[in-house]
N, C-alpha and C positions, 0 to 999 in steps of 0.2 A: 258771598260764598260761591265756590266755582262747584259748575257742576262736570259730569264725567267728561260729558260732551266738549267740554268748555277748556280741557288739558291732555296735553297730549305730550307724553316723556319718552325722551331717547336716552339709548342708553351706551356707554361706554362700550367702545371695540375696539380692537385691533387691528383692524383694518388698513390698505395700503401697506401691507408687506409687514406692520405691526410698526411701524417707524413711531407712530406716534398716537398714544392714545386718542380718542375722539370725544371731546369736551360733553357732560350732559347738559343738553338743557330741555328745556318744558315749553309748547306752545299754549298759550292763555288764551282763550278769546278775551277779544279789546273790546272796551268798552267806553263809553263818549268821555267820564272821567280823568281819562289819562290822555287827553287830549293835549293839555299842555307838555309833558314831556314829547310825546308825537315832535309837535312843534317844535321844539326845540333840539330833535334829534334830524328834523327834514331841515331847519336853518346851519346847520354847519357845513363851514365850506366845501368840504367834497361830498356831501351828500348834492348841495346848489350848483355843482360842476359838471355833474355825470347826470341827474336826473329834470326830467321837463314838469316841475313841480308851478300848479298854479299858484299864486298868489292869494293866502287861505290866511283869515284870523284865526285867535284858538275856537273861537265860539262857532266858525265853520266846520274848520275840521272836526270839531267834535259832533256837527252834524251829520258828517258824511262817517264817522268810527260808529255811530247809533245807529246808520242805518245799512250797515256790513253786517255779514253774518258771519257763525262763530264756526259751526257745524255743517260739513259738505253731506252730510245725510240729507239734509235741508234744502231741495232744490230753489224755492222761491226766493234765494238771493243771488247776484252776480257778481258780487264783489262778497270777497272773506277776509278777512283779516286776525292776525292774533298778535301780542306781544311774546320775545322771545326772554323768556327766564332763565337765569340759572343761579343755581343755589345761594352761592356766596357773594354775588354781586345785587342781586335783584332781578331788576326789566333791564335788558340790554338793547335793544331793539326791534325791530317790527316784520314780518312777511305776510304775505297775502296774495292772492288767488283771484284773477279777474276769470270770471268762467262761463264759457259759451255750453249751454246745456245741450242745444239743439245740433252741435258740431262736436260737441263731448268732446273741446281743448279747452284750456286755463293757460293764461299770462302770468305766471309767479313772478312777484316781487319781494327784495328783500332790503335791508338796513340794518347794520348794526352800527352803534352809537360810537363813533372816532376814539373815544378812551378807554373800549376793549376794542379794537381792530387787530388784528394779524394775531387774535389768540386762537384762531378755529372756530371760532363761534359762527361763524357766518355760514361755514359751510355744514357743520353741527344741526344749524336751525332750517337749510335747506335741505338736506337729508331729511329732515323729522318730519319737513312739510310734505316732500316730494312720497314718504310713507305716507303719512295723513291721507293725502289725494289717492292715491290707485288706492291705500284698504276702501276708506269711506265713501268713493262716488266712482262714478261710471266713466270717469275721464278718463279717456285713452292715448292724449297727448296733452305733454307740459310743453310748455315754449317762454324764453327770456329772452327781452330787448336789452341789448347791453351797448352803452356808450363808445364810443372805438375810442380807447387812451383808459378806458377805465380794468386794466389788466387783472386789479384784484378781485372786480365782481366777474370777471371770465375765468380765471384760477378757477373759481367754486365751482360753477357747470361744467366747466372740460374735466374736473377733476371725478364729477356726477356721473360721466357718461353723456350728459349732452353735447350733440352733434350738431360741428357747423354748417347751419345752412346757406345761408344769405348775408350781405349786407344790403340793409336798408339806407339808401343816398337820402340827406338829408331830410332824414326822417322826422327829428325833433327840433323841436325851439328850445332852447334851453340859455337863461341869459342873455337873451338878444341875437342868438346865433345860431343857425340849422347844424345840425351833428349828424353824423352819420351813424347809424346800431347796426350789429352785429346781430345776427337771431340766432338764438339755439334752441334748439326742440331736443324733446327726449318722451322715448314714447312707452307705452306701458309695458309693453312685453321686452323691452332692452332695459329696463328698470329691475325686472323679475328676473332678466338672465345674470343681471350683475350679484343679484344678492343670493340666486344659489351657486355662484363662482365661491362668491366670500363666505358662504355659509351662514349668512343672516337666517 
């Protein structure tokens, strides 16, 4: 049974000019059980293209999904994670929150599952997260490392409001080979001024 803590729903708008409604969905806290789909949403090909994923069984990963936390009330975890729901599909993929308590920034990560891609889910479930963080905790900056060549996870954050900062030179190993990331940050009070622009 989930508790309150443990679900967090967005909600359809209008948003960008009203072009296109904004898909619902739900974040769940994750839990070590759903490990295997985990796993087999980080093994497909452009998830292993764009991201520096260690080499993890299910029985790992679901060590490291039990020992994430669900609820950014909750300071004594540094890593959060939740699966990203919606109604008519089920679990579509994952986001999550690396968070430096004592520097009050978070590293958001996100994932949706190759066979809902380019339905807006992705930017749906960072919206929900990017609420989630400024209501529940005291972060005052978000920041995403993003692959250079991986355009559709940078659509989502330029589309947020996040601002490019930097590129990081061969920041990651990914596949045998150094990649360079893009960093974007977006900070609490450019978050608040976006959403009494749109009316949220």
């Amino acid at each position: 049974m989930r508790s309150a803590e443990d679900e967090v729903d967005s909600s359809p708008d209008q948003s960008e000019a009203g072009r296109r409604r904004t898909p619902r969905v739900r974040l769940v806290g994750i839990r070590p059980e759903y490990a295997a789909l985990c796993w087999q949403w980080r093994n497909e090909p452009r998830a292993r293209q764009f991201n520096p994923f260690e080499p993890l069984s299910i029985e790992e990963l679901a060590g490291r999904l039990g020992a994430a936390g669900g609820d950014l009330r909750n300071q004594s975890f540094r890593a959060y994670r939740w699966l990203v729901e919606v109604d008519e599909h089920g679990f579509i993929g994952t986001v999550s929150i690396r968070a430096n308590w004592r520097m009050l920034h978070g590293e958001i990560g996100y994932q949706i599952g190759e066979r809902w891609s380019r339905r807006g889910f992705g930017g749906a479930a960072v919206a929900t997260l990017i609420d989630t963080a400024f209501a529940d905790s005291t972060l005052r900056r978000l920041f995403a490392t993003i692959s250079i060549g991986n355009e559709a996870s940078r659509r989502i954050v330029r589309r947020l409001g996040f601002i490019h900062e930097g590129t990081l030179r061969r920041h990651h190993l990914i596949e045998g080979r150094y990649v360079d990331q893009w960093i974007y940050g977006l900070l609490r009070e450019e978050w608040a001024a976006a959403e009494n622009r749109t009316g949220k």
